[in-house]
Each structure stands twice: as C-alpha cells, then as structure tokens.
C-alpha positions as CSV (number, residue, x, y, z in Angstrom):
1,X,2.0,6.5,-16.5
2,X,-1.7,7.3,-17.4
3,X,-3.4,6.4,-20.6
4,X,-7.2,6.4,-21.9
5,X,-8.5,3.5,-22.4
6,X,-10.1,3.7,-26.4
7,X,-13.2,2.9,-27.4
8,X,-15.5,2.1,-24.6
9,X,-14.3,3.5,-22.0
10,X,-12.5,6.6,-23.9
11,X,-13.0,9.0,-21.0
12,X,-11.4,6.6,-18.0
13,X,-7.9,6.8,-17.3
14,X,-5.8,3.5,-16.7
15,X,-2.8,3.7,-13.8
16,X,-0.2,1.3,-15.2
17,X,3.3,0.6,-14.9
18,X,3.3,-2.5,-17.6
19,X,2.1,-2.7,-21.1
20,X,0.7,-6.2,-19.3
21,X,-0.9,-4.3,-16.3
22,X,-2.5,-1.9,-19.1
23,X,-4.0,-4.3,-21.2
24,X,-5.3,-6.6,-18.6
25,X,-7.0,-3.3,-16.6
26,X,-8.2,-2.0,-20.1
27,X,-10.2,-5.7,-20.6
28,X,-11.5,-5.6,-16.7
29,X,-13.4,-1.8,-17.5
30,X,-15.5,-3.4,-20.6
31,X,-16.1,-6.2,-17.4
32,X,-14.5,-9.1,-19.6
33,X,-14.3,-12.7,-18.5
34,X,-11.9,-13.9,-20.4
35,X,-8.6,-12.5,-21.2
36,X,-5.9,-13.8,-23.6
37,X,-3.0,-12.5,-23.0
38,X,-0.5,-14.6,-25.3
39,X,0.7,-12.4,-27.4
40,X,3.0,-11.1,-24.1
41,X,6.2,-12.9,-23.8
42,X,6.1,-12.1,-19.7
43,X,3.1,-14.4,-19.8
44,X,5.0,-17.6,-19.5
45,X,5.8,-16.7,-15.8
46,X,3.0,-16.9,-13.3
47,X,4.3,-14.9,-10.9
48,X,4.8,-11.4,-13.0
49,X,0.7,-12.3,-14.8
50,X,-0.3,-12.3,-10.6
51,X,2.0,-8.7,-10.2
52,X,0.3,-7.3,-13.5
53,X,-3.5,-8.4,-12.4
54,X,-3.1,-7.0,-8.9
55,X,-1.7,-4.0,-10.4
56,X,-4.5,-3.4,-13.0
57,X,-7.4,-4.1,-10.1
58,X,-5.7,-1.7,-7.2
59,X,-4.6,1.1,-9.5
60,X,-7.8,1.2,-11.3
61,X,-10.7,0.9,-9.3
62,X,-13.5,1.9,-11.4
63,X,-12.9,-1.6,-12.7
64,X,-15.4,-2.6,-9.3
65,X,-17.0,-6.1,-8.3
66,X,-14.4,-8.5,-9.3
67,X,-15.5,-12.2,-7.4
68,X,-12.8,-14.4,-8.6
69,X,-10.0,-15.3,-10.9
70,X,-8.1,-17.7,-12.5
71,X,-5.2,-18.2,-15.1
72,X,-5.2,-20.7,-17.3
73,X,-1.0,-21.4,-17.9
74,X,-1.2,-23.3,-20.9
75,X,-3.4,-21.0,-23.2
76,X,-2.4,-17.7,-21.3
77,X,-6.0,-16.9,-20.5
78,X,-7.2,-15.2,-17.5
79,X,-10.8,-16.0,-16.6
80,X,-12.6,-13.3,-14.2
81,X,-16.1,-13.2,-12.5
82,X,-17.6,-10.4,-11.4
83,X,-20.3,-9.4,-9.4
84,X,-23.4,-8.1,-10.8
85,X,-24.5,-7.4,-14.1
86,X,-22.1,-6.2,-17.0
87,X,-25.2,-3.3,-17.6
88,X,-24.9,-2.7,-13.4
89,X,-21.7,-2.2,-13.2
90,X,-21.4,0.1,-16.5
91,X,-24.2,2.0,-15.2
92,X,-22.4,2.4,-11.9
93,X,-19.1,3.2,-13.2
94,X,-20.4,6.0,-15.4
95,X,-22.3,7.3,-12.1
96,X,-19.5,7.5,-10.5
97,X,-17.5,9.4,-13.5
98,X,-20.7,11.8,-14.2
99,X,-20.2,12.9,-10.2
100,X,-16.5,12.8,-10.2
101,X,-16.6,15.7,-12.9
102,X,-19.4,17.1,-11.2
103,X,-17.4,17.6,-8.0
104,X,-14.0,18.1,-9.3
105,X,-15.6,21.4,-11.1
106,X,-16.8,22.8,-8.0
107,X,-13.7,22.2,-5.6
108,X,-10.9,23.0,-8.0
109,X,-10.3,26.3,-9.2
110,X,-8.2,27.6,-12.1
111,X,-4.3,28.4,-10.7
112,X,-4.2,25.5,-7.6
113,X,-1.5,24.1,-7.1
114,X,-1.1,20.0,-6.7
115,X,-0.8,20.2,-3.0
116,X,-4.0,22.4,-2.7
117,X,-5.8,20.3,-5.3
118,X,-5.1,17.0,-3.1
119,X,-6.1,19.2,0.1
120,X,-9.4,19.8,-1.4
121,X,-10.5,16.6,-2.6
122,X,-8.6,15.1,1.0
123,X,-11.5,18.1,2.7
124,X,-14.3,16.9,0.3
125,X,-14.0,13.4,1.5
126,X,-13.9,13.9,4.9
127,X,-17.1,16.0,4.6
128,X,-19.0,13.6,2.4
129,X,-18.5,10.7,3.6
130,X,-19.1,8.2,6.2
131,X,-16.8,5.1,7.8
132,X,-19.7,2.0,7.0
133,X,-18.7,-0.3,10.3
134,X,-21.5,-2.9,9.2
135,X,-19.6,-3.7,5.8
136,X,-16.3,-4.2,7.8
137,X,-18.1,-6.1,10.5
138,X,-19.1,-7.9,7.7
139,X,-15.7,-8.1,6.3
140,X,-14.1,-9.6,9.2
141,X,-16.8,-12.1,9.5
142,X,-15.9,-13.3,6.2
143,X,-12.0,-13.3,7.0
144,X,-11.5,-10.6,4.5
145,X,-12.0,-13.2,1.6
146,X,-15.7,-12.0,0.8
147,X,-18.5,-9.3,1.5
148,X,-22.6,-9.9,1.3
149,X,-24.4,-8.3,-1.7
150,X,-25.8,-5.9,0.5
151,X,-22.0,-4.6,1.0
152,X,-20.2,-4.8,-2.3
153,X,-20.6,-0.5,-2.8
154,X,-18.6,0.3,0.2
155,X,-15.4,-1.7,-1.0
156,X,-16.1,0.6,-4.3
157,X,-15.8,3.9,-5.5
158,X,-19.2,4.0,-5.6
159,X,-20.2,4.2,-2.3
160,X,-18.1,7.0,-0.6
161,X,-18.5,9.0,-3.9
162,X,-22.4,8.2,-4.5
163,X,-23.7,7.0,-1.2
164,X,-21.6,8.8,0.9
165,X,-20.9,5.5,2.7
166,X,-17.6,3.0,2.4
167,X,-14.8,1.6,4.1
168,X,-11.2,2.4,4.0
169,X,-11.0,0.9,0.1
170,X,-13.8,3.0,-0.9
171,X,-12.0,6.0,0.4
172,X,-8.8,5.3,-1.1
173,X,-10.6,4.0,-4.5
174,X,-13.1,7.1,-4.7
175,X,-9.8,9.9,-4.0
176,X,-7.9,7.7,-6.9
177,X,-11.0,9.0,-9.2
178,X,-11.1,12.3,-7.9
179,X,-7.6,12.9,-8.5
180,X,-7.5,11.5,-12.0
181,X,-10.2,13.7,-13.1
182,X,-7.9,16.6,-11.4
183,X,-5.3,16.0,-13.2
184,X,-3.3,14.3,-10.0
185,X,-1.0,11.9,-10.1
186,X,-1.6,9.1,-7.7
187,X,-2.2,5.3,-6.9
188,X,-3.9,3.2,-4.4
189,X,-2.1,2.2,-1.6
190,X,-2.6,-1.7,0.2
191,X,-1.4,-2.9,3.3
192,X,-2.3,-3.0,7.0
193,X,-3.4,-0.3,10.0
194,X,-1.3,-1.0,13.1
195,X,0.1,-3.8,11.0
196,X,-2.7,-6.4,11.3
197,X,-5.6,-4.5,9.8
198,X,-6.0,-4.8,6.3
199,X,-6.2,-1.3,4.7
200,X,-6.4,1.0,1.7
201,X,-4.5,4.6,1.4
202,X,-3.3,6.6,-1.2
203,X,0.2,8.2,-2.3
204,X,0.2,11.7,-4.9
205,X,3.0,12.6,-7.0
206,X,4.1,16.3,-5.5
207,X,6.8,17.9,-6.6
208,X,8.7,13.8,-6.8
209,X,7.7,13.1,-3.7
210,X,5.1,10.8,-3.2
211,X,2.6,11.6,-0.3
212,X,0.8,9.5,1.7
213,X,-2.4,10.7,2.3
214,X,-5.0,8.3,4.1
215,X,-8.6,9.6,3.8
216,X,-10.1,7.1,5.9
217,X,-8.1,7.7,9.0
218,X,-8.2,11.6,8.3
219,X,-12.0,11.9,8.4
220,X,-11.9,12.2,12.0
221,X,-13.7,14.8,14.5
222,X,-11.1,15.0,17.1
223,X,-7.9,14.2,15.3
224,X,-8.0,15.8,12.1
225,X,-5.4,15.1,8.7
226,X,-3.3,12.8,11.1
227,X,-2.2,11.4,7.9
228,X,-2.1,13.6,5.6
229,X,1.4,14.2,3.7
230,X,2.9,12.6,6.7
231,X,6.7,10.9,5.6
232,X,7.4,7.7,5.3
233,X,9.4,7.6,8.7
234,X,6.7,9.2,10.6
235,X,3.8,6.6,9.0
236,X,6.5,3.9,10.0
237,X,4.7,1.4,12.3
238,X,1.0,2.7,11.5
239,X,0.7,2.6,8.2
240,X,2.9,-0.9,6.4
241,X,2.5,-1.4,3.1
242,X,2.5,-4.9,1.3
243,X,3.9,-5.4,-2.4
244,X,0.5,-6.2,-4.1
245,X,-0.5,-2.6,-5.3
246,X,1.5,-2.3,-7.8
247,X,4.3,-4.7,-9.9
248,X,6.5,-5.6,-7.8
249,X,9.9,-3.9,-9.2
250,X,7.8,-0.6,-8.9
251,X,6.8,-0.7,-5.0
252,X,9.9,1.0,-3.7
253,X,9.9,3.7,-6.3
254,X,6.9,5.3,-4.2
255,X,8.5,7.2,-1.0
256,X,8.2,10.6,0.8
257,X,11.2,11.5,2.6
258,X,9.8,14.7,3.2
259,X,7.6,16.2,5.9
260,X,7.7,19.9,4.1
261,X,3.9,19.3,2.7
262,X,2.9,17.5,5.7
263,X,-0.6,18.9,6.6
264,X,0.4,20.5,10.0
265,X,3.9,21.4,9.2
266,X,2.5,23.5,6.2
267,X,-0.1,25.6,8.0
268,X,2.5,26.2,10.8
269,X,1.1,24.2,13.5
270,X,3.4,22.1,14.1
271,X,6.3,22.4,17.3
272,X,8.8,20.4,18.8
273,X,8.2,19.1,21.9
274,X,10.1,21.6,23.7
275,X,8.2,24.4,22.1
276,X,4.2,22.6,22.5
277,X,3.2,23.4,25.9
278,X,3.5,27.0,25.2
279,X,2.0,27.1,21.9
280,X,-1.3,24.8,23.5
281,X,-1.7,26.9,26.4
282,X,-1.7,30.2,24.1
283,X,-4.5,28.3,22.0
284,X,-6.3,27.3,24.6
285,X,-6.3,30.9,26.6
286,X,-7.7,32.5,23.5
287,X,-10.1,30.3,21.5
288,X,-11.0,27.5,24.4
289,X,-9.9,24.4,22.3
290,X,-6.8,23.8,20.1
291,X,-5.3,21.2,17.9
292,X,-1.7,21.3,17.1
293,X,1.3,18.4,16.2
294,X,4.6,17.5,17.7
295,X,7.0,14.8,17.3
296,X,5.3,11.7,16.1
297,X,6.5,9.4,18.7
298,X,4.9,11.3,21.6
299,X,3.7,8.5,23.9
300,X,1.0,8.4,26.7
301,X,3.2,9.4,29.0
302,X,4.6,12.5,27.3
303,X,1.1,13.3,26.8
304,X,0.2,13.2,30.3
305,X,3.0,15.5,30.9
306,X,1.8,18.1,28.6
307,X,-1.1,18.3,29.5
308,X,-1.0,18.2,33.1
309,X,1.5,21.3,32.3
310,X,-0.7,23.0,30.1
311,X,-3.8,22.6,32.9
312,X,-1.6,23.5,36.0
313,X,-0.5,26.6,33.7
314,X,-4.4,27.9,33.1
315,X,-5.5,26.2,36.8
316,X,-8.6,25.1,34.2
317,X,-9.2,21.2,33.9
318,X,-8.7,20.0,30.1
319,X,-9.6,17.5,28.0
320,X,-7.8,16.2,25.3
321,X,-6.2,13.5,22.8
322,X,-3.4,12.4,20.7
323,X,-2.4,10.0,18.0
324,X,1.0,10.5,16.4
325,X,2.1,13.8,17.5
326,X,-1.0,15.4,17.0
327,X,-2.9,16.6,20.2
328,X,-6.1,18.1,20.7
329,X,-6.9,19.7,24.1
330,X,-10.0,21.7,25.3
331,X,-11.5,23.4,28.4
C-alpha cells in the first residue's frame, strides 16, 4: 500500500507493507536521527525492527544518504546517520520530485494503459541516462560497504534522474519515483546479477502480476529490454533476489508467472527456436540488421547454429549477439 506522508513531506508517497515500515520511512524523509519506536508491540523483536528498516530504506528511496544505523533494544530507539546536510538532502529530494513531475507530464498521456505507462518511463531511462562505472569501481573497492563523497548521487535517485548518471540502484531508485508520480504500482527490487553481483531492479503491479523490469541492464545498445516484463522462470539464474527489500512474510507475494507483457512477446518478436532462423534471415534481407527473442536458454552453441544458418542462407557474413534469447544480427 501507498500513503502520503503529512506534513513535511505531504506530496511524497511511502511504499509500505507495515504500520512499522511506514512510520520508520515517514521519520527517515524529514532525515531524523533518532527514532522511537515503543509505542509498537513488534518492537520487542530485533529481527522484524531489521525487516521493517530495510523495507522503509529500499521501498522509499527518496529517503537518500543513509551512512549508518543502530537500534538501541532497551528504549526501542533507532539512531540513523546520514550523509550530508539535512538542508542538502531536502534540497535534493525536492529536485528530484520538481523533475519527476516535470517528466512524468511529458511522457504520459491521458488513456495509457499501466503496461505503456511503465514502457515509457523503462524508454525514458534508457535514453537519459548513463551506467557511472567509476562509482561501481568505487563500490567494489570498498566491498560494497561504502562509496566516496564524490559518488553518493549515483546510488540515489538523484543522479540518473538529475545527472543523468548512476548505477544499477539509482536506476531502480529513480523508476520507483517515476512510477509513483504515474500512478504505478511498484517496489525496488535487491539481490545479485549472475548471482554474485550485487544489484537493484524493479517489479510493477500489472494486471496482478508483478513484472520485473530492470532498467539498468535494459539500457543497452545491442541488446535492447532483455529484461523487461521477463517471468520469473526466464530471469531464473540472472536475476536472484535476496529477502531484504521488503518484510520478510511479503517477499514471495511478488511473482510473474507470466510472459504475456514480456517486452518482445508483446510487439510480436518473439519465435520459438524452430521458427527464428527464418524470421532473422527475413529481417535481415530487408532492413540489413534485426533484433528478435527466442527461448531464453539458447546457449552459445545454438547461437552459433543460427547464425551460421542464417549467413549460409544470405551467402553474406553477419555479425551478431545474444543474451537470454534475444539475438541481434547484422550484415
């Protein structure tokens, strides 16, 4: 459920699936360092205050720049420090609203549906924004504990939305923002890439089904909305959650069985693997280049396969690539 926050942050939604979670990310927007939360029973046990903090931080990321915390068990007090100024991180924050309205007005129209509302802001991303491979460099030289000053913005909403630049948790935090302010339901996804890469994703509520749709890995030149409305058996292996995101008891309420709104299948280019080689060498006879998806657990040498077929067919040499089905040949 979503619910404004009152008073001084009236016009921010809060993601939350506790009264605990609520409360706790409601306290983290004004940037407050000390939090009593007593007057919740679940506060006696440890482990569901950890669930409900981890909660309020993933599924609200304009909370930004939290450096550490600590619960106190005895009083029931949460101490938090953040990074930068209470009047910086406001001032931020209502940047990043001021351009979140800004761009929602222009890229969705009256009558869209859901599933063209989270195509759009999926396309705006991937337009605006560039991967910053310094602040993950940075990142992994820090064993994912800590970033430098200089990089705090690209773990934010702020940077992909106002700089433009961010790594995959700016991504997934600035599409979280964009899809509140559309009227989308949808969280922040954590977990790994390949299953030892920390990452960030999203998942939106269509239609009960709830789509993953990784912005990071979709703003790519040659392989396009890989993961875009991809289900959870084709993400299986790539993409593995952990159970931090959200209160634990709530994790497994957020699947996709479905692949009906999966970016390919829906504007028809997707083909089984019998049917591919035809469909590539028709693309490639007429426009010089094509990019189409088959079954997901095409490996290298199925590829080779196809493509040698699809060459030998034309008697052209081809270039091309694939990750997870999709594969994208040219002259």
């Amino acid at each position: 459920p979503t619910q404004s926050v009152p008073e001084t942050n009236s016009d921010i939604n809060i993601t939350a699936n506790s009264a605990l979670s609520e409360y706790i990310a409601t306290k983290m927007l004004t940037s407050a360092t000390v939090i009593d939360i007593s007057m919740f029973t679940e506060s006696q046990n440890k482990s569901i205050v950890v669930d409900a903090v981890m909660e309020a931080k993933y599924q609200n990321p304009l909370v930004m720049g939290i450096k550490e915390m600590g619960y106190d068990e005895g009083n029931r007090i949460l101490y938090i420090t953040y990074d930068g100024s209470v009047e910086e991180t406001q001032a931020k924050r209502q940047e990043v609203l001021a351009k979140a309205k800004e761009v929602v007005g222009q890229i969705i129209t009256t009558g869209m549906s859901d599933l063209e509302k989270e195509f759009a802001i999926n396309e705006y991303l991937c337009n605006l924004a560039q991967y910053d491979n310094a602040a993950l460099e940075n990142a992994e030289a820090n064993d994912f504990k800590q970033v430098d000053d200089e990089y705090e913005d690209s773990f934010t909403p702020y940077g992909v939305i106002v700089k433009g630049l961010g790594v995959c948790a700016s991504y997934a935090g600035a599409f979280k923002v964009l899809a509140d302010e559309a009227g989308l339901d949808s969280i922040v996804v954590t977990g790994y890439l390949n299953g030892n890469l920390p990452h960030a994703w999203n998942r939106v509520n269509i239609e009960g089904e709830w789509l993953t749709v990784d912005v990071t890995n979709n703003d790519n030149d040659v392989i396009q909305n890989a993961l875009l409305n991809v289900s959870d058996q084709g993400i299986s292996g790539v993409l593995t959650e952990d159970d931090e995101f959200v209160i634990s008891d709530k994790v497994s309420t957020y699947t996709c069985s479905s692949d009906k709104d999966e970016y390919y299948h829906y504007q028809s280019k997707y083909f089984e693997k019998e049917q591919i080689t035809e469909k590539l060498i028709q693309e490639l006879q007429e426009n010089g280049q094509t990019v189409l998806r088959t079954d997901y657990t095409i490996n290298d040498e199925d590829f080779y396969a196809i493509a040698q077929a699809v060459a030998q067919s034309l008697q052209m040499n081809i270039q091309g690539y694939y990750w997870l089905g999709v594969i994208n040949l040219s002259k």
